[in-house]
C-alpha positions as CSV (number, residue, x, y, z in Angstrom):
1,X,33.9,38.7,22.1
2,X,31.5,35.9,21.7
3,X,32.8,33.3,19.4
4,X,30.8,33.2,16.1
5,X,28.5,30.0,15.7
6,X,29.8,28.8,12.0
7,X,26.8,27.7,9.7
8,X,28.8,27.4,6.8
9,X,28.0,24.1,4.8
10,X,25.0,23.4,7.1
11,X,21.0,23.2,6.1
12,X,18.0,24.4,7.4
13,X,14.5,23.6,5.6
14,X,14.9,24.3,2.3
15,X,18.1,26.7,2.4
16,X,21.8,25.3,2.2
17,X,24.1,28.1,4.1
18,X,27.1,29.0,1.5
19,X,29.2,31.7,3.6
20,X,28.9,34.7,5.9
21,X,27.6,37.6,4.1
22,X,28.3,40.4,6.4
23,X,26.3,41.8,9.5
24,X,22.8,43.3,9.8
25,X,22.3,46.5,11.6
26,X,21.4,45.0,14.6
27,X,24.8,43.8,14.7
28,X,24.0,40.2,13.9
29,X,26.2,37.8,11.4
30,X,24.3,37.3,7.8
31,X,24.5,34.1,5.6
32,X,23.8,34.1,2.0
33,X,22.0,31.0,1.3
34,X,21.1,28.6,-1.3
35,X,17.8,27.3,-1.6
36,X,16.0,24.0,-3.0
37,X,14.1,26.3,-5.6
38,X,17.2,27.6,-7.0
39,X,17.1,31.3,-5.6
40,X,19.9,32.6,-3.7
41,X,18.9,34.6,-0.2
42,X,20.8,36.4,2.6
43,X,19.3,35.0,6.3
44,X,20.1,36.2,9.4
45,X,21.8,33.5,11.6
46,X,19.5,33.6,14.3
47,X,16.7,33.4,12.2
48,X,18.2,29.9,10.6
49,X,18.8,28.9,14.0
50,X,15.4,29.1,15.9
51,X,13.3,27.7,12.4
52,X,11.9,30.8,11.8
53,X,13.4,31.1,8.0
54,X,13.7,28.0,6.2
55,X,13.3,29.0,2.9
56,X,13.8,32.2,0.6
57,X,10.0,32.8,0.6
58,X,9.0,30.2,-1.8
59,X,7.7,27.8,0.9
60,X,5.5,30.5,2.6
61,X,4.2,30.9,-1.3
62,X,3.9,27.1,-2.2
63,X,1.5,27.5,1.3
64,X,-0.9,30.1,-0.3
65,X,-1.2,28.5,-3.6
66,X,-2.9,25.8,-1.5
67,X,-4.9,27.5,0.6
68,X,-6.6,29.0,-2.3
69,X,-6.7,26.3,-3.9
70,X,-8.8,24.6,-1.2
71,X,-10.6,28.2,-0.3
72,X,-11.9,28.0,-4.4
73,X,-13.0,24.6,-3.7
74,X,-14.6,25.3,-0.4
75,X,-18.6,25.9,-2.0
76,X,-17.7,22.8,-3.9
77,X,-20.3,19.5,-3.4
78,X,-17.1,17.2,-2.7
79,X,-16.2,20.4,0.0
80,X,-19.6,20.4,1.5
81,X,-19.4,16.4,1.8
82,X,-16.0,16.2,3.6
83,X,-17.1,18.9,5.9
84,X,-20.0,17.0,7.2
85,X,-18.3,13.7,7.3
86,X,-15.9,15.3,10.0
87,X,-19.0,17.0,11.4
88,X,-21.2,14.0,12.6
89,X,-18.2,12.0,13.3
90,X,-16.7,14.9,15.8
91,X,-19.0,17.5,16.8
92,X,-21.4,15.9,19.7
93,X,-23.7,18.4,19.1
94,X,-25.1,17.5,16.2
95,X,-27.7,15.0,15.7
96,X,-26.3,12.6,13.6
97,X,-23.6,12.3,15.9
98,X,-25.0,9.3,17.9
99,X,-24.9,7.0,14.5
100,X,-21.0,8.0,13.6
101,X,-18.9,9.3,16.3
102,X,-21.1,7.8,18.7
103,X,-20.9,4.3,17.3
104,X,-17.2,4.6,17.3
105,X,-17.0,5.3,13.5
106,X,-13.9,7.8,12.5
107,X,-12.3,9.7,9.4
108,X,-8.8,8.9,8.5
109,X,-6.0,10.4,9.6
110,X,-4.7,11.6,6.2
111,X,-8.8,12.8,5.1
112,X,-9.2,14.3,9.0
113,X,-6.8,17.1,8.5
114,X,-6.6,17.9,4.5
115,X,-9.4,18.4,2.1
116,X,-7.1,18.4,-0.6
117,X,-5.9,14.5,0.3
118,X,-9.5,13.8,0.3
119,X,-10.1,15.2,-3.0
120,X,-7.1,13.5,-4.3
121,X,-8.7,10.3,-3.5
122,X,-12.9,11.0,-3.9
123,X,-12.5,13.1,-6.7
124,X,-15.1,15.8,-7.4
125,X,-18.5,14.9,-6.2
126,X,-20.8,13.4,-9.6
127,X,-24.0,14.8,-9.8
128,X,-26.8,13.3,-7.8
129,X,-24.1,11.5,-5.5
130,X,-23.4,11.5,-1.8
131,X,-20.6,10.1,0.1
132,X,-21.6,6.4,1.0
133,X,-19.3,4.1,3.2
134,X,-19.0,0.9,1.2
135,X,-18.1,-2.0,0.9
136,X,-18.4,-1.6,5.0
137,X,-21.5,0.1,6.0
138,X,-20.1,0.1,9.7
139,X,-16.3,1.2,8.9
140,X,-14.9,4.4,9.4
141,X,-14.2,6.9,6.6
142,X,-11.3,5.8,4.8
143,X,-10.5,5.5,1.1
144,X,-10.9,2.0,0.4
145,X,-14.0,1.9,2.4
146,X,-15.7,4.8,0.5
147,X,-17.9,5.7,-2.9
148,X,-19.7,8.3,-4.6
149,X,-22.8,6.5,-4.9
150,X,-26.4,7.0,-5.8
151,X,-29.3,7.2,-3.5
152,X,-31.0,3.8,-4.8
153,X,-26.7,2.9,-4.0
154,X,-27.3,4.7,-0.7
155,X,-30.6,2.8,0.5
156,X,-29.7,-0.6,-0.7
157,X,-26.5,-0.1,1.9
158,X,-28.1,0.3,4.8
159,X,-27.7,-1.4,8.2
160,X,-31.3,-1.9,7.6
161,X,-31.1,-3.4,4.4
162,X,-31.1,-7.2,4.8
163,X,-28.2,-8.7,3.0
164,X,-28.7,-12.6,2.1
165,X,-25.7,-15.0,0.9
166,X,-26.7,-17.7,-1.6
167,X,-24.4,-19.5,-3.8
168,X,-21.7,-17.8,-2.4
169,X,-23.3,-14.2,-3.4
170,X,-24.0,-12.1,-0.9
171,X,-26.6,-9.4,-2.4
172,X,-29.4,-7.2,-0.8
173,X,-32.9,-8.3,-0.2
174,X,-33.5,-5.4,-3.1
175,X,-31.2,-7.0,-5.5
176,X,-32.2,-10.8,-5.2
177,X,-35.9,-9.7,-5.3
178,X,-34.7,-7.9,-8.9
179,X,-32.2,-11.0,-9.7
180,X,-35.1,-13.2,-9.3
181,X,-38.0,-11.4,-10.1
182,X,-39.7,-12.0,-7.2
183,X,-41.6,-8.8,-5.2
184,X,-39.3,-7.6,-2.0
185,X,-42.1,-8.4,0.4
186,X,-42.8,-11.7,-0.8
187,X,-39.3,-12.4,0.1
188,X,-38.8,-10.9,3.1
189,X,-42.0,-12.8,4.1
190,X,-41.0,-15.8,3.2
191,X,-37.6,-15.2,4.9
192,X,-39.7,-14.2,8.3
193,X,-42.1,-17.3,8.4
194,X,-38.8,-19.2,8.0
195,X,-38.2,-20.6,4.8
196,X,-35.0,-21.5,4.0
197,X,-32.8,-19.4,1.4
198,X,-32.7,-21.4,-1.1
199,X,-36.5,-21.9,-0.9
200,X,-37.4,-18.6,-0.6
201,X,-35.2,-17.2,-3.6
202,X,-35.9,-20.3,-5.9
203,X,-40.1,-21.1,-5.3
204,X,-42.2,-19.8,-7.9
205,X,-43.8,-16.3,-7.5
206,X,-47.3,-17.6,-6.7
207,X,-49.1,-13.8,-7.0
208,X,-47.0,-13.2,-10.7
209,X,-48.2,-16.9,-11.5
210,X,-51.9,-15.6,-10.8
211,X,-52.0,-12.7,-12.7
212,X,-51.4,-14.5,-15.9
């Protein structure tokens, strides 16, 4: 007779074996069971021992809940956005794959596999929002390198949208041409002839100064 493997005082998952419990019909040794949610269960052995049961059903639950959790959330904006981040920065087949996955940009590990973690971060998407990699237009998809943000938000972080530093402020050519009242394209030709920052953000608009 084959000598019978005792699992007695040992855990698997979520269930703590307690004692034998008698033997199925197939002629196999049952444990009752303890388990982390309080409920008591009677496992086969060799179901404990190959991973198959690790719990007395509450895990498989817990699992479901979440699903549908993230299967209500799955027409959601937020839903819609996390899908196409992983899109273009995976699937070489679409377009927009050449300026993210392409470039080398990536979604995080713990956003790349859970829409739920992603939510947990993000939050629900705001109205008129899309997702907007920021402070780093370049980075990859990560929690601190990601906003909501509007589309003036959007366009004003760019890779096309100069960014001058002056006085230690490093703003938009959009934003200094609002911070100083100066039109964008008076700037940025200013900046092209080659003026000097300080010159170009500080000399007096001449075109406001003769329409007065």
């Amino acid at each position: 007779m084959p000598t019978l493997n005792d699992l007695a005082g040992r855990a698997f998952g979520r269930l703590s074996v307690i004692k034998r419990d008698g033997v199925a019909k197939n002629g196999k040794a049952k444990w009752l069971c303890a388990c982390l949610c309080g409920a008591s269960v009677t496992v086969v052995g060799s179901e404990l021992l190959s991973g198959h049961t690790k719990s007395c059903g509450c895990l498989r639950a817990e699992r479901n809940r979440i699903s549908s959790l993230e299967h209500g959330k799955h027409n959601s904006p937020a839903y819609r956005s996390w899908l196409s981040m992983k899109t273009r920065c995976t699937n070489q087949r679409v377009a927009s794959f050449a300026d993210y996955g392409g470039r080398g940009v990536v979604v995080c590990e713990r956003w790349a596999g859970s829409f739920s973690a992603f939510l947990e971060d993000m939050g629900e998407r705001p109205p008129g929002t899309t997702l907007d990699r920021w402070p780093d237009t370049n980075g990859n998809y990560e929690p601190s390198n990601c906003r909501w943000a509007t589309r003036v938000q959007q366009q004003r972080n760019t890779t096309t949208n100069k960014r001058i530093t002056f006085r230690s402020e490093t703003l938009t050519l959009t934003e200094w041409a609002e911070r100083t009242g100066i039109n964008k394209s008076t700037l940025s030709y200013r900046l092209r002839a080659g003026w000097a920052t300080e010159k170009a953000l500080m000399a007096r608009n001449v075109a406001s100064k003769a329409q007065r």
